[in-house]
Each structure stands twice: as structure tokens, then as C-alpha cells.
DOBAKE-898067 format. One record per atom (N, C-alpha, C, O): z, y, x. Coordinates in pm, whole numbers, plus 50000, padded with zeros to 5 digits. Atoms other than C-alpha are relative to their C-alpha. Example, Ala and Ser with C-alpha at 12.3 -4.5 7.8 and 13.67 -1.06 7.14 Angstrom:
500004988150089/507804955051230/500005012050090/500665011850194/499944988149918/507144989451367/500735010949923/500905022049974/
END
This chain:
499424986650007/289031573594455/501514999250020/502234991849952/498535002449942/292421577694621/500765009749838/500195017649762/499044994750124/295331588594334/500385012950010/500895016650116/499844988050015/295671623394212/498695008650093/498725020950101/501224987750010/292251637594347/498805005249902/498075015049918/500234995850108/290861635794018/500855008249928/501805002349877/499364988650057/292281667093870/499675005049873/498925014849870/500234998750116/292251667393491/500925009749920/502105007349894/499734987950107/292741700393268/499774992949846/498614994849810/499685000450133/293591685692889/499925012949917/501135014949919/500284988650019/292711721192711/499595001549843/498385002749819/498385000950012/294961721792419/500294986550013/499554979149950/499405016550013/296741686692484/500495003149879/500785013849825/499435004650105/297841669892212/500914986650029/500884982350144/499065009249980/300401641392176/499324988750093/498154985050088/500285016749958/300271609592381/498445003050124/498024993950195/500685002049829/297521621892677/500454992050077/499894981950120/499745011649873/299441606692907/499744987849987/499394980750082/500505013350000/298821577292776/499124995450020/499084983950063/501234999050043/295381582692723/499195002550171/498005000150194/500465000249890/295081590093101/500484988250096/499784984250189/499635015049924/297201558093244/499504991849940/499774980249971/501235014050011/294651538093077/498644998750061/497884989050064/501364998349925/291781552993272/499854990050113/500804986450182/500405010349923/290231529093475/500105001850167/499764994150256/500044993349839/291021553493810/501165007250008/501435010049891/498484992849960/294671573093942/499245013749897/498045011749876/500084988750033/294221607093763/501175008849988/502015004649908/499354991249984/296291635093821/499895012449831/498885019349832/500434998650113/296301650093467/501495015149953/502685016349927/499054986250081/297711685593354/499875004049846/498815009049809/500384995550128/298161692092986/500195010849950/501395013549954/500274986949988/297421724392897/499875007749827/499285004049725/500154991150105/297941752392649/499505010449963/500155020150005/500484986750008/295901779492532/501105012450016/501035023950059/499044981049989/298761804692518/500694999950141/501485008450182/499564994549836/299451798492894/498895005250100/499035005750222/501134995349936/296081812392986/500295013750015/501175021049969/500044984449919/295381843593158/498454999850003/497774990350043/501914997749951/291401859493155/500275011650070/501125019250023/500264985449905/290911888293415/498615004650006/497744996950045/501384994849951/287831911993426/500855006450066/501885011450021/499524987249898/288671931293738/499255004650083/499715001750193/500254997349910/286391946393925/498854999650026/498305002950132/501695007450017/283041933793826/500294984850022/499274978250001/499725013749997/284901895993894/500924993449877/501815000949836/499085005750044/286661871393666/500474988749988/499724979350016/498965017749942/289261840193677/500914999449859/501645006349788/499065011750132/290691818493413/500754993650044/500464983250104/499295011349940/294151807793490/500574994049891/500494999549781/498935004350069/296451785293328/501164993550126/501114985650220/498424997349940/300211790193448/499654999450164/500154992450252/500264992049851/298531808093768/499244991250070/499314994250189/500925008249960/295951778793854/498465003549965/498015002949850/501844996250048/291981789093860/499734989249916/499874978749978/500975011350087/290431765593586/499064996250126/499064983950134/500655010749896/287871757993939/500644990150027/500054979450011/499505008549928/290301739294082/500274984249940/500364973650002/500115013650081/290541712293823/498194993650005/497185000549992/500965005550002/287861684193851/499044997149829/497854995349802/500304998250107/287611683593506/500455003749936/501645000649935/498914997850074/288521702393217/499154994749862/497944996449844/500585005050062/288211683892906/501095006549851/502235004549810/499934985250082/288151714092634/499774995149864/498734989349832/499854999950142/288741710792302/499965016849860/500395028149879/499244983350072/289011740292007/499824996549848/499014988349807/500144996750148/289671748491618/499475007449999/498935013650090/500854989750024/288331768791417/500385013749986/499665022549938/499484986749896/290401797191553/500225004150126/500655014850170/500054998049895/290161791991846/498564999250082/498324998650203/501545004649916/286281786791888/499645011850101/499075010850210/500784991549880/285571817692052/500754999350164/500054999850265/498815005849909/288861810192311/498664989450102/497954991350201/500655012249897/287051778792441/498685004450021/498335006650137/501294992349943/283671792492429/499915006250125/499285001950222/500264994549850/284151817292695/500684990650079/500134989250188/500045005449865/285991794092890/499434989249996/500004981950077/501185006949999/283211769692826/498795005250110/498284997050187/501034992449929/280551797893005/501055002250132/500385003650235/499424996049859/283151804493294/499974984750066/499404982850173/500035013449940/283561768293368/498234993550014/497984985750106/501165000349961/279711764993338/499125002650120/498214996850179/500554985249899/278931793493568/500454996850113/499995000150222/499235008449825/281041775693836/500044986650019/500904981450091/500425010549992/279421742393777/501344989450056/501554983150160/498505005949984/283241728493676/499484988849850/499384994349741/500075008750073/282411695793464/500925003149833/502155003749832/498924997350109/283711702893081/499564993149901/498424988749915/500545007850130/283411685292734/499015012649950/498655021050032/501584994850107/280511703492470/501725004849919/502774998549922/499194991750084/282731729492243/498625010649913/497545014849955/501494991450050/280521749991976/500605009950002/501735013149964/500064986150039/279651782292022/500575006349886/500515004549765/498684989950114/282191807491879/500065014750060/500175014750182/500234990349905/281961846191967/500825015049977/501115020049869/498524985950030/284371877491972/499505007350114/498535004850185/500014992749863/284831903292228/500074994050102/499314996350196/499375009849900/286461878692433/498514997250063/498045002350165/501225011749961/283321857392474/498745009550061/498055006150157/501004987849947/280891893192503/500364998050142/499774990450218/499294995249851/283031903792824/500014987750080/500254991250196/500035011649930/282891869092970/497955001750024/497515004950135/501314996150016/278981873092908/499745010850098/499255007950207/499944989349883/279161910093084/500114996850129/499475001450223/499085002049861/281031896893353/498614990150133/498064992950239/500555006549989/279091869393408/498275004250090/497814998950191/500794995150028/275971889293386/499755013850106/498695019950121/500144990349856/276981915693708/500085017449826/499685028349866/499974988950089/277291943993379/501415004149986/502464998149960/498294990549974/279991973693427/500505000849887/499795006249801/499334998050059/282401972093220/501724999850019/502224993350111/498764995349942/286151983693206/500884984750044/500604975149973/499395003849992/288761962293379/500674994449856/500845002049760/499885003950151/289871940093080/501094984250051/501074977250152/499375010849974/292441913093032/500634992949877/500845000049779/499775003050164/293631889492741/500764985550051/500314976050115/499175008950028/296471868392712/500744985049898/500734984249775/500135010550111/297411837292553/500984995049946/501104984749880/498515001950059/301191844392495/499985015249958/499195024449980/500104990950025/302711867192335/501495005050060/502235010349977/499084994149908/305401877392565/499905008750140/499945007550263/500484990349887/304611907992688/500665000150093/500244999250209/498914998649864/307981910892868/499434993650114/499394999950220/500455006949855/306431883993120/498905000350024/498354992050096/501604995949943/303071899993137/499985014750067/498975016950133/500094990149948/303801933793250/499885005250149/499985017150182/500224994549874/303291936493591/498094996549992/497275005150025/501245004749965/299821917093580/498975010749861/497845015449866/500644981550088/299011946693263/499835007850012/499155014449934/499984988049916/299511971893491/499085002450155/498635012550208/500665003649887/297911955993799/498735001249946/498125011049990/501405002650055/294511946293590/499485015349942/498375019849968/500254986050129/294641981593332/500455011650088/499765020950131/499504986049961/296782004993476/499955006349874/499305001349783/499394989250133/298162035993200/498945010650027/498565012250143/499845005050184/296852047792960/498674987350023/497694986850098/501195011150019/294902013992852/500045000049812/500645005049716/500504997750213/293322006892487/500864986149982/501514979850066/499495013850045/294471976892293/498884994849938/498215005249939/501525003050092/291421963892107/500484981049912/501114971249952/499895017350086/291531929891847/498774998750003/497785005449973/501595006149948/289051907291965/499494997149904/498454991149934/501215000450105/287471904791640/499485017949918/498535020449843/500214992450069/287801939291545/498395008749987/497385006650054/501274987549996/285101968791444/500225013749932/500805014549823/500024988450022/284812005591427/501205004850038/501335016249995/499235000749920/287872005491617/501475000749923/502345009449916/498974998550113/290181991891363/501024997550106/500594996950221/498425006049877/294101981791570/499395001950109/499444992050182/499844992849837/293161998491879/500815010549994/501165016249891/498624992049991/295692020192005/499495005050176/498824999050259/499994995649853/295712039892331/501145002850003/501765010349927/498404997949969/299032035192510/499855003550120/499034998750198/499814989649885/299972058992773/501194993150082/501194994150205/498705000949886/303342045092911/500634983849968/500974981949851/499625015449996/304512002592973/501715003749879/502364994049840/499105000150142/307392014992687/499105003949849/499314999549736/500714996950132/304972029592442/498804984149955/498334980249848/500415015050054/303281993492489/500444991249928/499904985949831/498875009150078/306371972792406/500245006249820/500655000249721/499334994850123/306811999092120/498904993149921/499084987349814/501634995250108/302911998191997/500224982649966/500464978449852/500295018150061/302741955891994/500934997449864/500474990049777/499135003150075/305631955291768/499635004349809/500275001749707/500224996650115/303571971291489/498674997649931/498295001049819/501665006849950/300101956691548/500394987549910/501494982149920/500025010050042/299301929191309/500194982250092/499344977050164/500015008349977/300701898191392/499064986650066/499134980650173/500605015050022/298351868491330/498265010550112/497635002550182/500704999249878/295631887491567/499875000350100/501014998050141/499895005449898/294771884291885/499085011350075/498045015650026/500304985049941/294151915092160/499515001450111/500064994250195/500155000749870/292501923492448/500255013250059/500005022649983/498994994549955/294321946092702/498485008650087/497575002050137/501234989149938/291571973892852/500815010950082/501975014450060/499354988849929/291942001793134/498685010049904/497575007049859/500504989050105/290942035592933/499325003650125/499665001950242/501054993749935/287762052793051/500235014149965/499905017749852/500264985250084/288322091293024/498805003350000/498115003950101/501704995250009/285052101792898/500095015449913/501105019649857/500484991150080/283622131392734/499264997549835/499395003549729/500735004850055/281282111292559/499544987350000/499404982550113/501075011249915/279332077292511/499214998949889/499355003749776/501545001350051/275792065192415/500234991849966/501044984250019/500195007750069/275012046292172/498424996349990/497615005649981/501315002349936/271702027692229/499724985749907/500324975049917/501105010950098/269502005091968/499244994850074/498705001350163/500625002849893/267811980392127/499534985449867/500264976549825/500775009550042/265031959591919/498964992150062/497984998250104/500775008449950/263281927292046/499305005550161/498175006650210/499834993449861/264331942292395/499345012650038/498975016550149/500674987349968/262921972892352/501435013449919/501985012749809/499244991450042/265272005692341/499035012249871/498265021549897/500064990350141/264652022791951/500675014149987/500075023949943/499494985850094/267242051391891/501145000050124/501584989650174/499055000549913/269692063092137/500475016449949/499735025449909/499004987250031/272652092292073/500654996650109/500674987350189/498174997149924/275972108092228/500754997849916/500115000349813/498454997650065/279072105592056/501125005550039/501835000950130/498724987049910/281722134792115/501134993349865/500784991849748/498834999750080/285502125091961/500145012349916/499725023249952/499154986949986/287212147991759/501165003550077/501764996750160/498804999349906/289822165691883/501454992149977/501844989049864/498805011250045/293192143891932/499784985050025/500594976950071/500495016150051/291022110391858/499234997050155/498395004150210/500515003149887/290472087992185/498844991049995/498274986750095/501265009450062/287702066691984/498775011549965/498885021449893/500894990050037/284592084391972/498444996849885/497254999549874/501275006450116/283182064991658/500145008649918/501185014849902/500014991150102/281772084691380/500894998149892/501455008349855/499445002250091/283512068891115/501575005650052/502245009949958/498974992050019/286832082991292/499975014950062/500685020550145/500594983749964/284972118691306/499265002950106/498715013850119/500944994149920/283222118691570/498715006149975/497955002949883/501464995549991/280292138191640/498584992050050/498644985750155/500985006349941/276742124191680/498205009550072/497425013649987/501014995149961/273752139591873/498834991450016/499244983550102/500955009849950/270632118291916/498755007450076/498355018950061/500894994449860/268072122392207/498754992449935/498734982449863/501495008649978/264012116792227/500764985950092/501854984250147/499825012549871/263912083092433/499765003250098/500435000050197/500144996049842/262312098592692/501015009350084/501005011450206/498794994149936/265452118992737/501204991050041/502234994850097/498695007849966/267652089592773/499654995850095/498524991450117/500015006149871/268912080493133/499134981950051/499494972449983/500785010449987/266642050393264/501124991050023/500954979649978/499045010149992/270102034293369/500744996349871/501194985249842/499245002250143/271652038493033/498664990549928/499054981449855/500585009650144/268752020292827/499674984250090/499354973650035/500315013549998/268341993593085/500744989450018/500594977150018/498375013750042/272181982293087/499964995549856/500424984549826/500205002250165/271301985492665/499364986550003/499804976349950/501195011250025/268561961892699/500564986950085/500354976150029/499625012049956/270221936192962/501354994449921/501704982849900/498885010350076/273441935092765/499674994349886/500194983549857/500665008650089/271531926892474/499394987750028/499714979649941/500875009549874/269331900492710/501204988849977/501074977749926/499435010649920/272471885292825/500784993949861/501304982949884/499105002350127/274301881192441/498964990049912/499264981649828/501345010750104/270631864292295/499775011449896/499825006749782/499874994950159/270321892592033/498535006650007/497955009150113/500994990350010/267381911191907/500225010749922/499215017749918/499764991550038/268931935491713/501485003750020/502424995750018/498614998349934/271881956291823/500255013550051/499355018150121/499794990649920/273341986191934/501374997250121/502414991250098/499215000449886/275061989992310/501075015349959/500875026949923/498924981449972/278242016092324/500084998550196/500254988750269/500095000449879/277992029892673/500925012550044/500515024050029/499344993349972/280932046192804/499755006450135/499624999450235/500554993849865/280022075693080/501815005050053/502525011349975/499474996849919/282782080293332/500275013850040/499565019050126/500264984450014/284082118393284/499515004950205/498715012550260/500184993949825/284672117793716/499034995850047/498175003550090/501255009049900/282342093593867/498844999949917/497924995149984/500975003050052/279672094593576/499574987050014/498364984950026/500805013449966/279362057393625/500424995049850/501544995149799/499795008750113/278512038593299/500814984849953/500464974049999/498965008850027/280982015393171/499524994549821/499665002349727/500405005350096/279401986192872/501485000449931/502524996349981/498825003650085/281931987392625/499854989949907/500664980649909/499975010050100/280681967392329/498444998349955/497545006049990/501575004050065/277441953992161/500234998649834/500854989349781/499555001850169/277701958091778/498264990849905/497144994149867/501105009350104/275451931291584/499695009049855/498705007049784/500064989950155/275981959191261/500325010350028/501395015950007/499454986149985/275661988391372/499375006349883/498455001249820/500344995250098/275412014591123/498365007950028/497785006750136/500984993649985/272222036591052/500215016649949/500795019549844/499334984950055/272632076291022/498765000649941/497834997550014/500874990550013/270142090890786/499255009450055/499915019650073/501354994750025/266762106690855/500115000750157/499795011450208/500044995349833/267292101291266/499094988350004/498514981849917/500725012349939/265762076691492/500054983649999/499294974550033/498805009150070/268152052091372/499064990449909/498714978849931/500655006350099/266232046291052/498194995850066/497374987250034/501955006349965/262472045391241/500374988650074/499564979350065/500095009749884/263902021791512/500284988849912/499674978749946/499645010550042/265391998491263/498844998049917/498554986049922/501385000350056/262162001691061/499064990350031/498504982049958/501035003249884/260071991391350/500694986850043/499934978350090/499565013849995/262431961391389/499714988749865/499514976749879/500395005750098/261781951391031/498754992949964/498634983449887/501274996350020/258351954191043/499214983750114/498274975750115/500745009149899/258301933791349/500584984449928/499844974649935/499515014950078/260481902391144/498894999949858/498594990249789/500865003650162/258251906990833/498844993350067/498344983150020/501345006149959/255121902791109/500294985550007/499344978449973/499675013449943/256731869391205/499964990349892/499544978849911/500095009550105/257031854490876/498835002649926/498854995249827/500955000750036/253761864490768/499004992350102/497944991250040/500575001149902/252081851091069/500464984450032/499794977150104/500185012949996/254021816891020/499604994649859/499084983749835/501075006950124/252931815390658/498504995650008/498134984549971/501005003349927/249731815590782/499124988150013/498164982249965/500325017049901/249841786491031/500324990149918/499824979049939/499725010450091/251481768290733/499124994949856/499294986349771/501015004850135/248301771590486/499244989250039/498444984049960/
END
């Protein structure tokens, strides 16, 4: 192997690599690499993992490391480097939004233009925030729920303003806003769609979860769109889950559905479809452990 066409991604280096690569038994060309110089892009239905503007493909190997804050980090770029049959070390499964939307992506499932950074200097991210999102975009914390530190920012100053008050020690992913009217919320047990609603905001509020007032309507099943329950059921498919509700953001102009999130806990409203569908999921885990007691007499 001629010198420097082995192309080695270190992913976080730590002290003394270099050393650790001029003992290799072959030339290696060896980049050491930092999580906070990464870049993730959903754009378009496509996405690319750079570090300091290099595709993660282009390295022959990246040999991936993570803590235990950073597991979901390497995870998805564990499945992107998979997916493009790019040689990587074994990292355990770790899972956030981050790692969903890599999943989506992955998976050909619409969801909004999305992007997540691995510095925190916005100043030298703002053109590629505007290119990926465009105004107004959400802010979302990749661990959050019920749409705690999200923020909808309207103008690249009301961004600089909004980060500055956003908890620190978390970590954000950068979304283009969907104007909607509404979105569906869709239960989906052992791949079968259970309970499906609308959700209308109140007025003012760009989150259209109940807990910050929204309104909820719920539909027969046979009234729900055949495209809406069978993006429910593949984004569930593509995450491994059997219990779960999809949020499905409808597109006020184009009506085109946009996956927003998969909630492992979603709540249950009283006396709707909610409570039979999750029922009927129960029913089906109680069959399973009666059915291996069983085989075990």
C-alpha cells in the first residue's frame, strides 16, 4: 500500500495517536478528529457527516470511539458510516433525536430539513443555518420531550439572541419550521396503527402539543389518510419499536407530510382510542408471557 492512501478518521482522538499510527505496520495518513468539528445535514431527503468540511466516506477508516454522553453522537454516525459500507470500530447503541433522524433519513422518510452541530459557535455556522433551515426554524434539544427548549426563531439575530438563554450543558438540533395547521398523532402497536388524532395549537403557540394547550380531535382509523398511518408504521419499522406514537406534521401549502418525531411515552387521553389501542397492546405482551410460561412447564 503506497503512503497516505490509507485514510484514517481517529473519532474523538486522544493524546499520543500519532504515535499509535507510526507504529502501524503500513504508511497511514491519519486525521484526528473532534466531535465538535462535525457537521450532520438532513437536506432534502439526503444526508452527510462532515468533519471540518470532509464527508466521513472519504476516510478509509474511521475508528469511532464515544462516552457516555456522547453515545448517541457516535451511534448515528455509526449507522451513516454503515449505510455507506465505510469500515468503523463497534460503538453501543445510544439514541436521541439525533440518531431517530439519521434512522428517517436513512430510511427514504420525509422529514424537515434538519441540522446539528458540534460547536458551539454559532457566529461560524450561520450561513450553513440558513442554507440547510432557512427562517423561521425550531431549535429542539436532542434529548428533549413535550417540547421542552424549543424555541421558534424568526430572524439569524433573534437566533444569536435565543442561544444565549438556552441551557448550556445541552445539545440542539437546528430544524426548518413546517407551517402547519395541524399534525397527527398516530399509535402504532406491534406494527399495526391503534389510535390516531389531529392536534390544533393554541393561539400564539407554534408547538401543537397538548400539554402546551393544544387541542386534540381523534379520528375512526378508517378515517385516517392511508399515507399518514403507513409513514406511522414504517417509522416505527425503521426505529425497532413496538409501541409508540408518530407526530406527523401536514404541510399547510403542499399538504405533504413531514415525520417529526416518534415518542417511546406517549401519553394516553382518557376514554378515546388511546386507551383501547394501548389496551390491545397490553393484552398482546401479557399473551406473550403467558404463552412462554407455557413452553417452560
Amino acid at each position: 500500500m503506497e503512503k497516505n492512501n490509507f485514510k484514517l478518521l481517529i473519532l474523538p482522538s486522544v493524546s499520543n495517536m500519532q504515535q499509535v499510527a507510526d507504529k502501524s505496520t503500513f504508511p497511514v495518513a491519519l486525521t484526528k478528529g473532534h466531535f465538535k468539528n462535525l457537521e450532520i445535514i438532513f437536506k432534502n431527503g439526503e444526508v452527510s457527516i462532515l468533519h471540518e468540511g470532509i464527508d466521513l466516506q472519504k476516510f478509509s477508516l474511521v475508528w469511532l470511539s464515544s462516552s457516555w454522553n456522547s453515545r448517541d453522537l457516535a451511534y448515528a454516525i455509526r449507522l451513516y458510516l454503515d449505510h455507506h459500507n465505510i469500515p468503523n470500530t463497534y460503538v453501543e447503541k445510544g439514541t436521541s433525536k439525533l440518531t431517530d433522524h439519521m434512522l428517517f433519513s436513512l430510511n427514504n422518510l420525509p422529514s424537515p430539513n434538519t441540522l446539528y452541530l458540534g460547536h458551539k459557535e454559532l457566529e461560524k455556522s450561520l450561513v450553513i443555518i440558513k442554507n440547510t433551515c432557512g427562517y423561521p426554524l425550531i431549535i429542539k434539544d436532542l434529548k428533549g420531550s413535550q417540547g421542552a427548549h424549543s424555541a421558534k426563531i424568526n430572524t439569524e439575530k433573534e437566533l444569536l439572541e435565543t442561544i444565549k438563554i438556552l441551557p448550556k450543558h445541552k445539545r440542539y438540533l437546528f430544524q426548518k419550521y413546517i407551517a402547519n395547521e395541524y399534525d397527527w398523532g398516530i399509535m402504532v402497536a406491534n406494527g399495526i396503527v391503534v389510535s390516531g388524532e389531529k392536534r390544533y395549537p393554541c393561539e400564539g403557540e407554534f408547538r401543537n402539543n397538548i400539554c402546551k394547550g393544544g387541542t386534540e380531535v381523534f379520528f375512526n382509523l378508517a378515517d385516517i389518510p392511508q399515507n399518514i398511518k403507513k409513514l406511522a408504521i414504517k417509522a416505527s419499522e425503521a426505529l425497532g419499536l413496538v409501541w409508540s406514537r408518530s407526530d406527523i406534521m401536514i404541510d399547510k401549502k403542499t399538504k405533504k407530510p413531514f415525520l417529526l418525531e416518534v415518542n417511546r411515552l406517549p401519553g394516553i387521553t382518557s376514554k378515546t382510542s388511546e386507551v383501547s389501542g394501548a389496551s390491545i397492546f397490553l393484552s398482546s405482551q401479557l399473551s406473550l408471557l403467558a404463552k412462554k410460561a407455557s413452553e417452560n412447564l
